[in-house]
C-alpha positions in Angstrom: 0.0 0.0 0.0 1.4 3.3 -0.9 -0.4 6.1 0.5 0.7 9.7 2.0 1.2 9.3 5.6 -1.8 12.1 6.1 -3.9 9.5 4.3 -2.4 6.6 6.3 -3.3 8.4 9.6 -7.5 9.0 8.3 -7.4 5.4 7.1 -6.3 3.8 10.2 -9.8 3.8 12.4 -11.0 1.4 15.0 -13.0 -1.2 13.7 -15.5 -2.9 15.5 -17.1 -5.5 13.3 -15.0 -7.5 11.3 -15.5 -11.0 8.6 -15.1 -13.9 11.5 -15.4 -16.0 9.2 -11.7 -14.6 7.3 -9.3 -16.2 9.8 -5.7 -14.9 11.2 -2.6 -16.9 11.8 -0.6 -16.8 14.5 2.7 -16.2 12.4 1.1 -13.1 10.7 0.2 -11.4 14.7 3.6 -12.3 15.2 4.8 -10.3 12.3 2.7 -7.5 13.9 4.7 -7.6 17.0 8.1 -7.9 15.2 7.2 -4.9 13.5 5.8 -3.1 16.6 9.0 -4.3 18.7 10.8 -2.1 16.7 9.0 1.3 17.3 10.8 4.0 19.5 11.1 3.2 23.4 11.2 5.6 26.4 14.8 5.7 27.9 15.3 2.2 25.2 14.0 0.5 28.4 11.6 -1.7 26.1 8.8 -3.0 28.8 6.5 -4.4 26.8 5.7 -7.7 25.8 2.8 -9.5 24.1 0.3 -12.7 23.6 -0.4 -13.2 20.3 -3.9 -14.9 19.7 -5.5 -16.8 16.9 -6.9 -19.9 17.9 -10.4 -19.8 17.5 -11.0 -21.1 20.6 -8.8 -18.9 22.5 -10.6 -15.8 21.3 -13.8 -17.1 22.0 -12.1 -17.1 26.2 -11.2 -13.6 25.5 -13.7 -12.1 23.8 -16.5 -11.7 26.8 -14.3 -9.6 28.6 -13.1 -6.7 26.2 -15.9 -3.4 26.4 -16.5 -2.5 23.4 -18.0 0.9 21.9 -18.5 3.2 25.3 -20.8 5.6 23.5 -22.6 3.3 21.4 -24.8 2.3 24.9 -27.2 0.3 23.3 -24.4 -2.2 21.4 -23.0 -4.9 23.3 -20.2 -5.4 20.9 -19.7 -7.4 17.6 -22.3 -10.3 16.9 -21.2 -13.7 16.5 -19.6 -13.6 12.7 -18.4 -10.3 13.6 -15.8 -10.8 16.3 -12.4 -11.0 16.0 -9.8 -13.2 14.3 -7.1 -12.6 16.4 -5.8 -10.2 19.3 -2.9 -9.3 20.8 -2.4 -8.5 24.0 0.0 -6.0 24.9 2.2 -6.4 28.8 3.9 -3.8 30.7 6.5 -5.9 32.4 7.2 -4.1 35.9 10.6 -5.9 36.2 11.6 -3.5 33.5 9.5 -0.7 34.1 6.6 0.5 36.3 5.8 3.7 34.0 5.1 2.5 30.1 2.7 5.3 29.1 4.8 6.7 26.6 5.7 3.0 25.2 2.1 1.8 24.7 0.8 4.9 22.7 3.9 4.6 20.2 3.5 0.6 20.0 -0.4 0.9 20.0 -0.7 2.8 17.2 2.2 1.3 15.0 0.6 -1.9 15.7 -2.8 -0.4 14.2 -0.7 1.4 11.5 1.2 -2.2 10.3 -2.1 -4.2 11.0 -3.7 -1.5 8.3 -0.8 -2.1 6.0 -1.6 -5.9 5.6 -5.3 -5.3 5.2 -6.3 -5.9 8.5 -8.8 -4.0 10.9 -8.0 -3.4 14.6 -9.4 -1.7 17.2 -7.4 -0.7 20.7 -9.3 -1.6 23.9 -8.1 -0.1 27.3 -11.5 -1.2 28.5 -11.2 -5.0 29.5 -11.7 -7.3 32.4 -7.9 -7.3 33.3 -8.4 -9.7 36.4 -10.3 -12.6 34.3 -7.7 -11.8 31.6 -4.5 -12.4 33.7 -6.8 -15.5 34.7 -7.6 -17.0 31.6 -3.9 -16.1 30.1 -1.9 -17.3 32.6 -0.6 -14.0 33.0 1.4 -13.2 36.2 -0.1 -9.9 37.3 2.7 -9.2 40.1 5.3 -9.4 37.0 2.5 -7.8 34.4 0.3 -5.3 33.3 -2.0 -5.8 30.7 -1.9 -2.2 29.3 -4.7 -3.0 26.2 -6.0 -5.8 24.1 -5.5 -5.3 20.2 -8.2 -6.8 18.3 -7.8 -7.7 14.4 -9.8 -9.2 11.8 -11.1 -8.7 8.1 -13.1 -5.2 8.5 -16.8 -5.8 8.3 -17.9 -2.1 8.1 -17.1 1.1 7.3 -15.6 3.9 8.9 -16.0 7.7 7.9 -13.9 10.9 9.3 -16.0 13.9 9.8 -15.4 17.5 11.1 -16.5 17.9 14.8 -19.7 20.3 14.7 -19.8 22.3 17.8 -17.1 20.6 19.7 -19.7 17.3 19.3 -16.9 14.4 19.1 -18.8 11.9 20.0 -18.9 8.6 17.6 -22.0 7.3 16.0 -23.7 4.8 14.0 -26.4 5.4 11.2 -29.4 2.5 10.4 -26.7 1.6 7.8 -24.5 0.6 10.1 -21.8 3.0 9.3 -19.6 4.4 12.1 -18.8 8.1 11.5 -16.0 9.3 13.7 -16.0 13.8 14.3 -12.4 15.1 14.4 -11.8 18.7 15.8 -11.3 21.0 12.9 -7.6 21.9 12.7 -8.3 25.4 13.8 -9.4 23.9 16.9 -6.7 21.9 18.0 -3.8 24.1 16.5 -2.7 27.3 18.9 -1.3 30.0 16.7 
């Protein structure tokens, strides 16, 4: 794909329904996180880890404890044929470092930007049930955080930028199941 980064930047949306059916393998989520591993670091410390999952099964354990869509209150989250393929689950490993704010914005997003790049959808979620997680996952929570699940999958809908009316930046859905996402006008968010 060869597109202007500004183009790259209003392509990459969180996607919320995506083509169950369209399967991910494990190697190409691990491709994901060899790309992400790469990204800058704060202080090159390099805290984070990840769990890359594809197994249908697996996702069906994870899936029931991810929120999904905070403002859409009357959506549970994607129908059955509509979940995920895959996810990743991204670790702040407090042996290395206590403080990975910094880390998981950079990583999050170039993991949404290189999931984009193979034709993937994704959508970040900082809204989950980290105690059944760490449960489920075998995850040590005295050694680890889980900072945010990445979900991926073939995109199953689409997904429109539009300028912010009245400071409105709330997301929506219209009866044709499109999900329009307001951006603050440039004027707003620049100070001159």
């Amino acid at each position: 794909m060869n597109m202007e980064f500004h183009d790259m930047a209003a392509a990459c949306r969180s996607v919320r329904r995506f083509d169950e059916k369209r399967r991910i393998t494990s190697s190409e989520l691990e491709n994901l996180v060899d790309v992400v591993r790469l990204v800058p670091s704060a202080s090159n410390r390099q805290p984070l880890k990840y769990i890359a999952i594809s197994d249908k099964s697996e996702c069906d354990k994870v899936f029931p404890h991810l929120m999904w869509a905070g403002l859409l209150k009357d959506w549970p989250g994607p129908a059955e044929g509509e979940r995920p393929a895959g996810y990743i689950v991204m670790l702040v490993d407090k042996e290395i470092s206590f403080n990975a704010a910094v880390d998981t914005g950079i990583a999050g997003y170039a993991l949404m930007l290189a999931a984009m790049e193979k034709g993937l959808g994704s959508c970040m979620l900082a809204s989950v049930s980290r105690p059944k997680l760490y449960k489920i996952l075998g995850i040590d929570p005295e050694r680890f955080d889980i900072a945010m699940v990445f979900a991926f999958g073939y995109p199953k809908e689409n997904v429109v930028l539009e300028e912010a009316v009245d400071g409105n930046v709330a997301y929506y859905r219209t009866e044709d199941g499109t999900h329009h996402v307001p951006k603050r006008p440039l004027d707003e968010v620049l100070i001159r």
